[in-house]
mmJSON file of the N, C-alpha and C atoms, coordinates in Angstrom:
{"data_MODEL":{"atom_site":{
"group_PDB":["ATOM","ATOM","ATOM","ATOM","ATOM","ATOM","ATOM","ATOM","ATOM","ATOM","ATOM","ATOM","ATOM","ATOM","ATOM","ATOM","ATOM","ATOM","ATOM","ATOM","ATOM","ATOM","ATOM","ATOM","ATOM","ATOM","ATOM","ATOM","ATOM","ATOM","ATOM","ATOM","ATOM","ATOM","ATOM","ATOM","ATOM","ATOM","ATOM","ATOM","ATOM","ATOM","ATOM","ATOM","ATOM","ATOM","ATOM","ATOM","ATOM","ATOM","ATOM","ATOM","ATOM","ATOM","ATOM","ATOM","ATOM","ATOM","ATOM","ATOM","ATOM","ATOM","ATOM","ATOM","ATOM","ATOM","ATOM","ATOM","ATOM","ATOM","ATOM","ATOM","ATOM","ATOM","ATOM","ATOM","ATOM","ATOM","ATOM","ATOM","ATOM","ATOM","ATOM","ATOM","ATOM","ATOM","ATOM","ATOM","ATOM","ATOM","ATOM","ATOM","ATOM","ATOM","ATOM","ATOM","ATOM","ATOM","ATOM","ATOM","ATOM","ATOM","ATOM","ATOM","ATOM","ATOM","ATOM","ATOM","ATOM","ATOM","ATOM","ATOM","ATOM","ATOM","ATOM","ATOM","ATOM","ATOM","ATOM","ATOM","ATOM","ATOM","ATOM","ATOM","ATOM","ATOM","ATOM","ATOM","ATOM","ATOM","ATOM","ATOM","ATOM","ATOM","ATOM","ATOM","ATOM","ATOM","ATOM","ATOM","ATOM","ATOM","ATOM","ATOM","ATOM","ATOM","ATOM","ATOM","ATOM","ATOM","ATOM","ATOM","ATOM","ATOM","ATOM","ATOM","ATOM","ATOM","ATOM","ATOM","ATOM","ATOM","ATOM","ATOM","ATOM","ATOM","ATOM","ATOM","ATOM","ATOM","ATOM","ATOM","ATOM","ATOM","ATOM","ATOM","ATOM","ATOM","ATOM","ATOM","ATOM","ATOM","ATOM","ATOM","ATOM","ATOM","ATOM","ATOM","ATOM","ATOM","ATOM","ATOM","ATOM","ATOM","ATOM","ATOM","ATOM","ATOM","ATOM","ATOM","ATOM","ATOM","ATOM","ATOM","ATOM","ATOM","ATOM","ATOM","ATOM","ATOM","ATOM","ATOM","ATOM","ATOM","ATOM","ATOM","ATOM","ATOM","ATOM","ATOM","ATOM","ATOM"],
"id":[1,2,3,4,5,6,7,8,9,10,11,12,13,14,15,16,17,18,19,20,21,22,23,24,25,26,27,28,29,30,31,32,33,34,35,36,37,38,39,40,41,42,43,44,45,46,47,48,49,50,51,52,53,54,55,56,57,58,59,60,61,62,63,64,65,66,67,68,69,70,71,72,73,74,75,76,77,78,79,80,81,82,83,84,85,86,87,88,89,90,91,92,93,94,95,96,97,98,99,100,101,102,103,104,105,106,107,108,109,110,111,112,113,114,115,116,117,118,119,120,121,122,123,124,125,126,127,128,129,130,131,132,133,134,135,136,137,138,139,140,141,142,143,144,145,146,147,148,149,150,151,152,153,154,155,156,157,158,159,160,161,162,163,164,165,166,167,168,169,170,171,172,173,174,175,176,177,178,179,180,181,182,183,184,185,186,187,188,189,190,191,192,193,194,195,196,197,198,199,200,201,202,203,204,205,206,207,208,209,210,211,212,213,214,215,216,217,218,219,220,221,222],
"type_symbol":["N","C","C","N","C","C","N","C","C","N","C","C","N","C","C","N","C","C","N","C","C","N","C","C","N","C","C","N","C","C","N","C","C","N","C","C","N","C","C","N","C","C","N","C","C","N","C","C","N","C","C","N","C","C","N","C","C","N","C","C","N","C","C","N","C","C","N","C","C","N","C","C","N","C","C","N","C","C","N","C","C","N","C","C","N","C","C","N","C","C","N","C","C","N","C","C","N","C","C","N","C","C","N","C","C","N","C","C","N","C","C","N","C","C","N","C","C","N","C","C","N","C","C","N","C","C","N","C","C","N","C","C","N","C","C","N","C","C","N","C","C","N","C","C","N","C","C","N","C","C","N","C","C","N","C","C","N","C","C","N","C","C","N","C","C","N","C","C","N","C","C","N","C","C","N","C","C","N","C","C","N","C","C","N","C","C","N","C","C","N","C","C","N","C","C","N","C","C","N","C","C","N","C","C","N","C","C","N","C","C","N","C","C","N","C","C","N","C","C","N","C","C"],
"label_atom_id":["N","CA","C","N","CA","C","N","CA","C","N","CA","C","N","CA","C","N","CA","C","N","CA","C","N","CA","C","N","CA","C","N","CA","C","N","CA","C","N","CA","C","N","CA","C","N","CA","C","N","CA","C","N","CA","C","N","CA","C","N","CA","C","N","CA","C","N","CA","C","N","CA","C","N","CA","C","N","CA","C","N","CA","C","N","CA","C","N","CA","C","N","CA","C","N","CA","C","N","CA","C","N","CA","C","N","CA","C","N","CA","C","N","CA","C","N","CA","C","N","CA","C","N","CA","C","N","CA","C","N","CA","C","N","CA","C","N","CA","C","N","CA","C","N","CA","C","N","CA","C","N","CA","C","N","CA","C","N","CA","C","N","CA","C","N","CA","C","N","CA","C","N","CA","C","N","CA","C","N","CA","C","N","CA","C","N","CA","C","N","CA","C","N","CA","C","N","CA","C","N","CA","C","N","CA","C","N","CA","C","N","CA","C","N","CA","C","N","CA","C","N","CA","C","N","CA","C","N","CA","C","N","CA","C","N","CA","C","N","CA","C","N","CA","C","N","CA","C","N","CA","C","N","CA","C","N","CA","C"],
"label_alt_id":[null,null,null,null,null,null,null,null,null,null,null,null,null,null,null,null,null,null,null,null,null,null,null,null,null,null,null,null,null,null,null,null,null,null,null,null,null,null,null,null,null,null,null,null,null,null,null,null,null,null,null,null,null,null,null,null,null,null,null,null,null,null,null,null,null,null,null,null,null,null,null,null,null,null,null,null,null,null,null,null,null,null,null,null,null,null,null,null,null,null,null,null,null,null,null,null,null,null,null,null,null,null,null,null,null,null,null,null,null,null,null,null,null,null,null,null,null,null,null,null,null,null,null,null,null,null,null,null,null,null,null,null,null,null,null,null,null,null,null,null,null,null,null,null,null,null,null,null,null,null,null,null,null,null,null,null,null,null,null,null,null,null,null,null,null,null,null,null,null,null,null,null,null,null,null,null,null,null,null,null,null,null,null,null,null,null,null,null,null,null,null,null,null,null,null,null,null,null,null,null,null,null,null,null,null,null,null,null,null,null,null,null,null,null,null,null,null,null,null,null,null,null],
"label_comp_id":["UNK","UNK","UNK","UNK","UNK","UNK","UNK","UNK","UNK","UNK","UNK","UNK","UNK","UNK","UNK","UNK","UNK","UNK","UNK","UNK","UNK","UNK","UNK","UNK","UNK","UNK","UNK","UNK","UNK","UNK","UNK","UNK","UNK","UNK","UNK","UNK","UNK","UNK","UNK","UNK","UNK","UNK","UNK","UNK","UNK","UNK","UNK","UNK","UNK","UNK","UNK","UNK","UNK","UNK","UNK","UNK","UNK","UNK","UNK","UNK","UNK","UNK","UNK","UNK","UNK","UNK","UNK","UNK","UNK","UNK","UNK","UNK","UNK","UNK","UNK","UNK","UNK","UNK","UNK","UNK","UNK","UNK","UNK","UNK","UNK","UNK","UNK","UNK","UNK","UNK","UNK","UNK","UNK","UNK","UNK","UNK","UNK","UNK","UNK","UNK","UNK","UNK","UNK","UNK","UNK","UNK","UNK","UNK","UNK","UNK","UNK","UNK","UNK","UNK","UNK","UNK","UNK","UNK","UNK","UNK","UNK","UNK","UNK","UNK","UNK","UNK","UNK","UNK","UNK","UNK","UNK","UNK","UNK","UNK","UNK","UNK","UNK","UNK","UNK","UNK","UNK","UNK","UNK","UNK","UNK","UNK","UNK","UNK","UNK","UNK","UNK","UNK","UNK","UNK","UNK","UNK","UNK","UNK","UNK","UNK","UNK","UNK","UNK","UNK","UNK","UNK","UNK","UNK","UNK","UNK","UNK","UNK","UNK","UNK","UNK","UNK","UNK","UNK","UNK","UNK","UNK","UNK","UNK","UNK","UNK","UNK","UNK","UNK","UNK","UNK","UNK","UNK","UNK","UNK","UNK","UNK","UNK","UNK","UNK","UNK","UNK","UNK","UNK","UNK","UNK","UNK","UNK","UNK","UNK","UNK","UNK","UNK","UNK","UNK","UNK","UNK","UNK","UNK","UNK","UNK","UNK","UNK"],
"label_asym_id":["A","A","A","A","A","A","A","A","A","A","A","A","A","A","A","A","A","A","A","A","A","A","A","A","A","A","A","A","A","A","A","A","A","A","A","A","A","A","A","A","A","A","A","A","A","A","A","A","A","A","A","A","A","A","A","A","A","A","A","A","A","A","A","A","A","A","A","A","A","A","A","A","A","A","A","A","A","A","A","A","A","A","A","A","A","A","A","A","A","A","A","A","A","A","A","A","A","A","A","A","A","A","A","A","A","A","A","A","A","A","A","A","A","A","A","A","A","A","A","A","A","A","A","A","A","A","A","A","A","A","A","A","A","A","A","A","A","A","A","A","A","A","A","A","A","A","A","A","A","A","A","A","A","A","A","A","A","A","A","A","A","A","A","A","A","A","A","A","A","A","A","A","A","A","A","A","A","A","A","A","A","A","A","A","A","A","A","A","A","A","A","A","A","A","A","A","A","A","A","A","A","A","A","A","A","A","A","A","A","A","A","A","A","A","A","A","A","A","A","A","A","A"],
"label_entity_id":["1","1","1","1","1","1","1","1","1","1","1","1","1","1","1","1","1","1","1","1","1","1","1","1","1","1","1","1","1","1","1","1","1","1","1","1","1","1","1","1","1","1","1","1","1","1","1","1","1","1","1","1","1","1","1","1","1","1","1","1","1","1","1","1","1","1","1","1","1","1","1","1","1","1","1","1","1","1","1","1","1","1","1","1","1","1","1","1","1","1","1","1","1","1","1","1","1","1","1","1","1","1","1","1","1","1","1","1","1","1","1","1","1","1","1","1","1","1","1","1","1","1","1","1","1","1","1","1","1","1","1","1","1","1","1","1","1","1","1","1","1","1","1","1","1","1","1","1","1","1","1","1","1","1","1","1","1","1","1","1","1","1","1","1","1","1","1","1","1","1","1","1","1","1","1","1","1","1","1","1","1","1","1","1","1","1","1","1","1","1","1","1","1","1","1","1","1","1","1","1","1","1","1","1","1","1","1","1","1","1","1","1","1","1","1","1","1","1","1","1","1","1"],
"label_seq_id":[1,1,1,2,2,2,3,3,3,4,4,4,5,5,5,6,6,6,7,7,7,8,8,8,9,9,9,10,10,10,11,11,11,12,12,12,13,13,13,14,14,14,15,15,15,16,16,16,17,17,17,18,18,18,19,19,19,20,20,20,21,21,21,22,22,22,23,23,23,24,24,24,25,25,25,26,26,26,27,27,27,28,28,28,29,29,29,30,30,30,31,31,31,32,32,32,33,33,33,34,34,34,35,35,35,36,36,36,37,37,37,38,38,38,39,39,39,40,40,40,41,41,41,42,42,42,43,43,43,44,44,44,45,45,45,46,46,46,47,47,47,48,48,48,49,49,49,50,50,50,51,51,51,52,52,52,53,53,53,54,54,54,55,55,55,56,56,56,57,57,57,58,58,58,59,59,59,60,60,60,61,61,61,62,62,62,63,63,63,64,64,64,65,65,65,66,66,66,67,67,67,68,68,68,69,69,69,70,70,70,71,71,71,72,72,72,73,73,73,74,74,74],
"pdbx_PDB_ins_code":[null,null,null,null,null,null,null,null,null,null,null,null,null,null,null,null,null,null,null,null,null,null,null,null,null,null,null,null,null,null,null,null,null,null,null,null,null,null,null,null,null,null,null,null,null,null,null,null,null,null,null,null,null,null,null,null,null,null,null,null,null,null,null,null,null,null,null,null,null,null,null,null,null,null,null,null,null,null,null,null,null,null,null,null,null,null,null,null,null,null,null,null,null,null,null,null,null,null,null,null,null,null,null,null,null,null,null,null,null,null,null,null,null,null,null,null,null,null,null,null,null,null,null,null,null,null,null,null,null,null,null,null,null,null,null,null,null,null,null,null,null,null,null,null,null,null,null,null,null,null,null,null,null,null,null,null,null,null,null,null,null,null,null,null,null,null,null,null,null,null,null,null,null,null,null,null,null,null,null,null,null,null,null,null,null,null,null,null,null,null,null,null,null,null,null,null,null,null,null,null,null,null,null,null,null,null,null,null,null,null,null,null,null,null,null,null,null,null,null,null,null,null],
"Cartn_x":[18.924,19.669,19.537,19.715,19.215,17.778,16.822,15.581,15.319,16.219,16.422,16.889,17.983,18.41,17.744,17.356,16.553,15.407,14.743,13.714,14.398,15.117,15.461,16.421,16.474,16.988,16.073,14.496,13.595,12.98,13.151,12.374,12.852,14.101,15.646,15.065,15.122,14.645,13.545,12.145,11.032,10.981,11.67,11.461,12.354,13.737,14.071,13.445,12.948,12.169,11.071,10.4,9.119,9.468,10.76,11.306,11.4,12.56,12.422,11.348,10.332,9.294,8.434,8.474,7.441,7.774,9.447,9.981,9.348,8.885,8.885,9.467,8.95,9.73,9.366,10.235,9.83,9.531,8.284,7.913,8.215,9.407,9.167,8.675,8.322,8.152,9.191,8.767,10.002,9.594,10.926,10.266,9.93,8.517,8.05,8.271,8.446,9.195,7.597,6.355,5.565,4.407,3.423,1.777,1.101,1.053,0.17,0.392,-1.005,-1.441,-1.691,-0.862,-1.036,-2.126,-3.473,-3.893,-3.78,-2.579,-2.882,-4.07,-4.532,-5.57,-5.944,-7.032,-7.896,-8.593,-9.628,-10.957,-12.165,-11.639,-12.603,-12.128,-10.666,-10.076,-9.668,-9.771,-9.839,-11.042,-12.198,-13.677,-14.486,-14.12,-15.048,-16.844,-17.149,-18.462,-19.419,-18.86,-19.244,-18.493,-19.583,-19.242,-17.883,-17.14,-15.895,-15.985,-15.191,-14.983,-15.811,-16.654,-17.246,-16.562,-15.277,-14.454,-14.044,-13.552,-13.197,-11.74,-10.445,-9.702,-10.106,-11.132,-11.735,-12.534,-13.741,-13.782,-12.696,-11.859,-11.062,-10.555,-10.151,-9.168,-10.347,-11.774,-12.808,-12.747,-12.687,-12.573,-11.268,-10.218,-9.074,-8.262,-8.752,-8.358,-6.562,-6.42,-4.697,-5.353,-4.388,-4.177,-4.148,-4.946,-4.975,-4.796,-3.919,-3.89,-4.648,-5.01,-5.799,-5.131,-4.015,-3.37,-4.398,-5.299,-6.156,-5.936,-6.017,-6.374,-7.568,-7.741,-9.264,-8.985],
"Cartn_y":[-29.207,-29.358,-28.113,-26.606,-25.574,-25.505,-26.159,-25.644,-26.793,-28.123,-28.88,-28.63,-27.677,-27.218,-25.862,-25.203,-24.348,-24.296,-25.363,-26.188,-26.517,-27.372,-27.812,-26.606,-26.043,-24.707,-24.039,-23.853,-23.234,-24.129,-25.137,-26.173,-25.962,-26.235,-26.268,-24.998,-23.8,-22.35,-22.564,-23.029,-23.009,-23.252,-25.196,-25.828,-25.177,-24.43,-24.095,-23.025,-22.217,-20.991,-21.715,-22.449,-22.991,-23.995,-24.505,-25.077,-24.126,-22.689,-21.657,-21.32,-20.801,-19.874,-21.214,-22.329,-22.816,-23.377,-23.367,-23.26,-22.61,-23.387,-22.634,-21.526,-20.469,-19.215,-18.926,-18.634,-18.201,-16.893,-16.667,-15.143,-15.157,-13.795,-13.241,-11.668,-11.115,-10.349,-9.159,-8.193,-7.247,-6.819,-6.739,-5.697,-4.574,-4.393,-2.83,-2.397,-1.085,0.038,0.652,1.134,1.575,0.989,2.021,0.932,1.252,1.376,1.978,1.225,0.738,-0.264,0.493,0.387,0.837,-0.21,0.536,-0.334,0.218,-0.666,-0.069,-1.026,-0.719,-0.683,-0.287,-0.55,0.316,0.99,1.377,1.977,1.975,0.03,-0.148,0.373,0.0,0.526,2.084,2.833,3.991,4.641,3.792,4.024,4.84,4.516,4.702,4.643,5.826,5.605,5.739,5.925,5.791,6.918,7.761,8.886,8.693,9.585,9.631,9.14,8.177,7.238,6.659,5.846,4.758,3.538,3.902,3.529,1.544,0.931,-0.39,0.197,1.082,0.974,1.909,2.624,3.262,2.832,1.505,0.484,-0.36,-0.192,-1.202,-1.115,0.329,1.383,1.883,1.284,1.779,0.383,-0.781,-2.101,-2.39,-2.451,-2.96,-1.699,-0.777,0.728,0.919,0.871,0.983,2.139,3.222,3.57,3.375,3.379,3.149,4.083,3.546,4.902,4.235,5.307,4.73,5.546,4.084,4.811,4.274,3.65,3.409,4.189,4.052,4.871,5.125,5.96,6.273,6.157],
"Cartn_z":[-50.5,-49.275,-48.399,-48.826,-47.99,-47.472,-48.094,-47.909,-46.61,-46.362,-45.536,-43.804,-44.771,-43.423,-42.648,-43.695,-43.036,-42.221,-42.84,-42.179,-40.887,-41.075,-39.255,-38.752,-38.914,-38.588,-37.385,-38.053,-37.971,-36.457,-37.15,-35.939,-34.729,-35.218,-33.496,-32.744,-33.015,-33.033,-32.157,-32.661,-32.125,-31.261,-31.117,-30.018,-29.056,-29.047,-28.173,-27.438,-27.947,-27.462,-26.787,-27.231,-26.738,-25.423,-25.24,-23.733,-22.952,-23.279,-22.416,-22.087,-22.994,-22.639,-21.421,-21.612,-20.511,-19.168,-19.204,-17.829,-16.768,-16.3,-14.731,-13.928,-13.401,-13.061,-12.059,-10.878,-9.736,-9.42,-8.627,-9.04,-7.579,-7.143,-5.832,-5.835,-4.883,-4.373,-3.572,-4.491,-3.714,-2.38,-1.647,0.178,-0.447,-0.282,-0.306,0.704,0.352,1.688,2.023,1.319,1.95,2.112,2.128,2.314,1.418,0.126,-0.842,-2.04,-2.498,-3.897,-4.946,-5.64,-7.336,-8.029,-9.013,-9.453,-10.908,-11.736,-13.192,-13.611,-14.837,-15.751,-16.871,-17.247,-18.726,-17.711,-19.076,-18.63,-17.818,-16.973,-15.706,-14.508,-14.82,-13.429,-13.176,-14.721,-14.584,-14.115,-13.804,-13.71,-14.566,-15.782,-16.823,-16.602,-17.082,-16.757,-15.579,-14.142,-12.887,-12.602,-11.136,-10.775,-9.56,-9.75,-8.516,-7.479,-7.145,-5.811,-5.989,-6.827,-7.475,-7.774,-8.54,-8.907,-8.372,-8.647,-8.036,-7.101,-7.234,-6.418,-5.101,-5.454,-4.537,-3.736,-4.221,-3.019,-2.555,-2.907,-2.428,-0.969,-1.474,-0.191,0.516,0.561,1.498,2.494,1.803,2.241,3.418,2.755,3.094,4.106,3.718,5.198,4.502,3.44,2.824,1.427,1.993,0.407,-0.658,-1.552,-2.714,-4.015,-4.886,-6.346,-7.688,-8.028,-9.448,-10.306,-11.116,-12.15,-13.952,-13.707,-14.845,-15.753,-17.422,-18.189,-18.671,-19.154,-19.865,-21.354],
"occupancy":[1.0,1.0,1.0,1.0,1.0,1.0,1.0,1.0,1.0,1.0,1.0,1.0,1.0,1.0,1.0,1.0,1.0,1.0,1.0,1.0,1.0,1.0,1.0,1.0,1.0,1.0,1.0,1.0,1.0,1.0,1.0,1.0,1.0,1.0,1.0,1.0,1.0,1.0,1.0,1.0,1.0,1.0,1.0,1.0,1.0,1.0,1.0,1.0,1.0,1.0,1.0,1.0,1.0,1.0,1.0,1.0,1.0,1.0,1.0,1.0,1.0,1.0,1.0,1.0,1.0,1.0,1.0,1.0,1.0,1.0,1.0,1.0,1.0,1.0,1.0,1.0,1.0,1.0,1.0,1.0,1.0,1.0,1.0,1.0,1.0,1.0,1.0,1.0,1.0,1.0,1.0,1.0,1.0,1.0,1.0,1.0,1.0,1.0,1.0,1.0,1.0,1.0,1.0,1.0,1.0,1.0,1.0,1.0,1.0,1.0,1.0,1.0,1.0,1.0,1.0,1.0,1.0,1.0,1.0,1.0,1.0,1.0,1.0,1.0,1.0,1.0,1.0,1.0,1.0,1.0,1.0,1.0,1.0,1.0,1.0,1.0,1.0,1.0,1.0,1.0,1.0,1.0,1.0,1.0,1.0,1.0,1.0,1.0,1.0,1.0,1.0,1.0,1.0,1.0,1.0,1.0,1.0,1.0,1.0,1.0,1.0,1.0,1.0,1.0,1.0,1.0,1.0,1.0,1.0,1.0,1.0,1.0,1.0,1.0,1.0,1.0,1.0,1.0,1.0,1.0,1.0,1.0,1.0,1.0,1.0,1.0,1.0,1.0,1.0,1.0,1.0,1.0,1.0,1.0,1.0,1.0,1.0,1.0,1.0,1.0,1.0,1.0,1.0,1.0,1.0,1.0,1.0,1.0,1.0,1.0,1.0,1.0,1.0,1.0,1.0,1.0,1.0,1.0,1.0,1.0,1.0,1.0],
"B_iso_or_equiv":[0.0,0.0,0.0,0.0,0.0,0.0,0.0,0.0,0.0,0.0,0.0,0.0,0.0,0.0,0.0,0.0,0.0,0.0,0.0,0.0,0.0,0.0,0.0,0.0,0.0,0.0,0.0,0.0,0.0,0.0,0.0,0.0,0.0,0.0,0.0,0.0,0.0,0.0,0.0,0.0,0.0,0.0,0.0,0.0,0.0,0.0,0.0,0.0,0.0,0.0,0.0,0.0,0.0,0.0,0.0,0.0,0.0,0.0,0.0,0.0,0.0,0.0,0.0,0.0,0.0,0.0,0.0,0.0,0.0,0.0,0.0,0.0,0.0,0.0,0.0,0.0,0.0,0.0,0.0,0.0,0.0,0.0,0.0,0.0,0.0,0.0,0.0,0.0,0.0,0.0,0.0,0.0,0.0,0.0,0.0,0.0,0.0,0.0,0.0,0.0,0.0,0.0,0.0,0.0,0.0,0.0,0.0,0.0,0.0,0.0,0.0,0.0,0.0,0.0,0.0,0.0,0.0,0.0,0.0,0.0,0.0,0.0,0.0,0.0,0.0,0.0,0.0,0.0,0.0,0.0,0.0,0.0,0.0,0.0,0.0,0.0,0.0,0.0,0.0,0.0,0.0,0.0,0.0,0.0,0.0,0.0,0.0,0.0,0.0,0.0,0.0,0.0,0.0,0.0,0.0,0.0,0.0,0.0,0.0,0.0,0.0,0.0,0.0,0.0,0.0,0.0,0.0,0.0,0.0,0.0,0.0,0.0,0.0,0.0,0.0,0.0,0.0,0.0,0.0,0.0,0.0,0.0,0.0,0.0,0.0,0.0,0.0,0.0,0.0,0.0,0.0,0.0,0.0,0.0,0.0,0.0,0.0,0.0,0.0,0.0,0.0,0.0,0.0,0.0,0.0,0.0,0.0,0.0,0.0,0.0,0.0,0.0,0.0,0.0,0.0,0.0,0.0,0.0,0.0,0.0,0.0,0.0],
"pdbx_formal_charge":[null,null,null,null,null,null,null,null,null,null,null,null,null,null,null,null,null,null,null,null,null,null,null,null,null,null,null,null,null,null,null,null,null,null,null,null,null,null,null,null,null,null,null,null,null,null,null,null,null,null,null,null,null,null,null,null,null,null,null,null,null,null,null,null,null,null,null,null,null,null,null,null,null,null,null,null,null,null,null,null,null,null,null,null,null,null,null,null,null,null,null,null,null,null,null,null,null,null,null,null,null,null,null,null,null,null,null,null,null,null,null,null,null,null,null,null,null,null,null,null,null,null,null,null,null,null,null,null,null,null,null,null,null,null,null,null,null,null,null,null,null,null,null,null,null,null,null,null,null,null,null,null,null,null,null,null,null,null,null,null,null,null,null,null,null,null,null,null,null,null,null,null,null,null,null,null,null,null,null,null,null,null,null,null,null,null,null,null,null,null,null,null,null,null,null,null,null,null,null,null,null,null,null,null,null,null,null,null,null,null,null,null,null,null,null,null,null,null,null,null,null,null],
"auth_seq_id":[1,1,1,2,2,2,3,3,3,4,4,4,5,5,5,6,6,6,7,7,7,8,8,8,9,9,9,10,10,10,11,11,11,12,12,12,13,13,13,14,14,14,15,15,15,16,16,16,17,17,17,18,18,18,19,19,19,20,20,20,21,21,21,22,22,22,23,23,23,24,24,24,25,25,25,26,26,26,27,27,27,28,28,28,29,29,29,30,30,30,31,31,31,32,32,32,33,33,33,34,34,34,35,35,35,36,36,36,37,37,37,38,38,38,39,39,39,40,40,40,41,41,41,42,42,42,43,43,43,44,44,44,45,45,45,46,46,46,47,47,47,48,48,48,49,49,49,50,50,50,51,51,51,52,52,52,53,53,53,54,54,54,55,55,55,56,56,56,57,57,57,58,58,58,59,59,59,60,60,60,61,61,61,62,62,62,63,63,63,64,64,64,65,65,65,66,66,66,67,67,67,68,68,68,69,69,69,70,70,70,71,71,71,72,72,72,73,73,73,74,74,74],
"auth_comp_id":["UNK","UNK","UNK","UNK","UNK","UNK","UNK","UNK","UNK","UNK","UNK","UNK","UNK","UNK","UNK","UNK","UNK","UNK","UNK","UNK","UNK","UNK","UNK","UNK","UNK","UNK","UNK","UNK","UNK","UNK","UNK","UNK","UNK","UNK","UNK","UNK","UNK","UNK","UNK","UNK","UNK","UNK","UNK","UNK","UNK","UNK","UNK","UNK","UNK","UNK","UNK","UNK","UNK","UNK","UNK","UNK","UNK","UNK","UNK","UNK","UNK","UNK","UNK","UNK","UNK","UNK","UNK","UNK","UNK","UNK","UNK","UNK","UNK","UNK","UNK","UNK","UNK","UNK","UNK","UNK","UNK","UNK","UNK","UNK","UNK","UNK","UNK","UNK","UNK","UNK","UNK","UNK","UNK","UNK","UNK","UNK","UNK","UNK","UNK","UNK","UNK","UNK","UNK","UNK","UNK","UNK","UNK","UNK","UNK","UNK","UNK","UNK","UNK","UNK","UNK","UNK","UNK","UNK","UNK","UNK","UNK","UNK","UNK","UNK","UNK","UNK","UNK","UNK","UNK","UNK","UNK","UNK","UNK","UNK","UNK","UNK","UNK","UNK","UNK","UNK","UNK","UNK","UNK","UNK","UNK","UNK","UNK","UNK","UNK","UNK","UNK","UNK","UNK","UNK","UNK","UNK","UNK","UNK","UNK","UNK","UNK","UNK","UNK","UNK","UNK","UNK","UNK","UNK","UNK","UNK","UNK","UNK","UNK","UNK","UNK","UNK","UNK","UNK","UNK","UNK","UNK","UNK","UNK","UNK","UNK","UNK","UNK","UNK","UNK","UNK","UNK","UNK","UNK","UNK","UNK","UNK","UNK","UNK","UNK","UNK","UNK","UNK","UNK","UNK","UNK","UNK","UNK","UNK","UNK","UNK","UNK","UNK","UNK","UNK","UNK","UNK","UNK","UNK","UNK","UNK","UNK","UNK"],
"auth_asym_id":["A","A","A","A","A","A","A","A","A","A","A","A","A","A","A","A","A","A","A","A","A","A","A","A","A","A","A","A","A","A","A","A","A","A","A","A","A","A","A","A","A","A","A","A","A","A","A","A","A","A","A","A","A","A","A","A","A","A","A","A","A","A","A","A","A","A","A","A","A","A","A","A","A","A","A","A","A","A","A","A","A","A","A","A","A","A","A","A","A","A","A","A","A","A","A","A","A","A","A","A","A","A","A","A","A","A","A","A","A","A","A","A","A","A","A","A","A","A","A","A","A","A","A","A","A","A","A","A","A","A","A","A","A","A","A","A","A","A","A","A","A","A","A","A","A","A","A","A","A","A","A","A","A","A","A","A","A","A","A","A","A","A","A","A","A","A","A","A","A","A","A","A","A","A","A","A","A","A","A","A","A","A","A","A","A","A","A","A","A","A","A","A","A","A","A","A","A","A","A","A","A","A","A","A","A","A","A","A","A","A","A","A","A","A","A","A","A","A","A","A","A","A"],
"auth_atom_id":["N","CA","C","N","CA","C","N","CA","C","N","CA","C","N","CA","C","N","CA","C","N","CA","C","N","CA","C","N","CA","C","N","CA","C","N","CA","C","N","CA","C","N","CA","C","N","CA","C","N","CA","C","N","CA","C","N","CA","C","N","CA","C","N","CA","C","N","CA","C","N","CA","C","N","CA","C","N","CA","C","N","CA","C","N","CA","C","N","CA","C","N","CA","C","N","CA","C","N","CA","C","N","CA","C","N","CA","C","N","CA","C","N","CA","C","N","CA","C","N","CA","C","N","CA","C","N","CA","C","N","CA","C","N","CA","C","N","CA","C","N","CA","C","N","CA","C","N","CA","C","N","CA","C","N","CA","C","N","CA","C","N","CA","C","N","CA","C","N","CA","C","N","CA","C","N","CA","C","N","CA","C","N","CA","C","N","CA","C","N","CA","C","N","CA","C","N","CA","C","N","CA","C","N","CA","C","N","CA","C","N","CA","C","N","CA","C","N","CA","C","N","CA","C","N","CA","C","N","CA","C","N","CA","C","N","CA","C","N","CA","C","N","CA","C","N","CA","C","N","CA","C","N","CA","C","N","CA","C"],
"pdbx_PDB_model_num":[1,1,1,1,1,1,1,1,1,1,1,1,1,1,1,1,1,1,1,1,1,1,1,1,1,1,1,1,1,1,1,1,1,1,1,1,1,1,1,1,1,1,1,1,1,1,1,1,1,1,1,1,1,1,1,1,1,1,1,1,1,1,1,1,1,1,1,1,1,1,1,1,1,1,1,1,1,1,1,1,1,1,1,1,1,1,1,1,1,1,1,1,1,1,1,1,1,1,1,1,1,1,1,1,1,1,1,1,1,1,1,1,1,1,1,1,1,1,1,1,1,1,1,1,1,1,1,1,1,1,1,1,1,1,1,1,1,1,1,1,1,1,1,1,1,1,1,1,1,1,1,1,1,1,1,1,1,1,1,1,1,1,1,1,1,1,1,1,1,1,1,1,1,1,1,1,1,1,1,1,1,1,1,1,1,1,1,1,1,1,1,1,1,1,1,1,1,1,1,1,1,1,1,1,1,1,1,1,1,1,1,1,1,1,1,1,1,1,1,1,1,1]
}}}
């Protein structure tokens, strides 16, 4: 009888998590106060490998004329 209930214990559990987690969520957007794009990352966006201002957020901010930061890691 425990190993019964634990079982549906377990189930109830799952399935409830698994309704939350696939709800629908509205993503807004905060008012940014300035003009400047953070690009986190790995090691591409840190520009691994390629010489300075090579970089992808560094074309970016050559492209788009906005400040850009490259918080990438290496």
């Amino acid at each position: 009888m425990k190993n019964k209930f634990f079982c549906f214990s377990g189930v109830f559990v799952f399935c409830t998590f698994a309704v939350i987690g696939c709800a629908k969520r509205e993503i807004k957007n905060i008012d940014a106060k300035g003009k400047t794009i953070v690009c986190f990352g790995d090691s591409i966006t840190f520009g691994y490998g390629v010489q300075p201002g090579e970089d992808y957020p560094a074309a970016l901010a050559k492209i788009i004329n906005f400040p850009v930061v490259n918080a990438g890691i290496d």
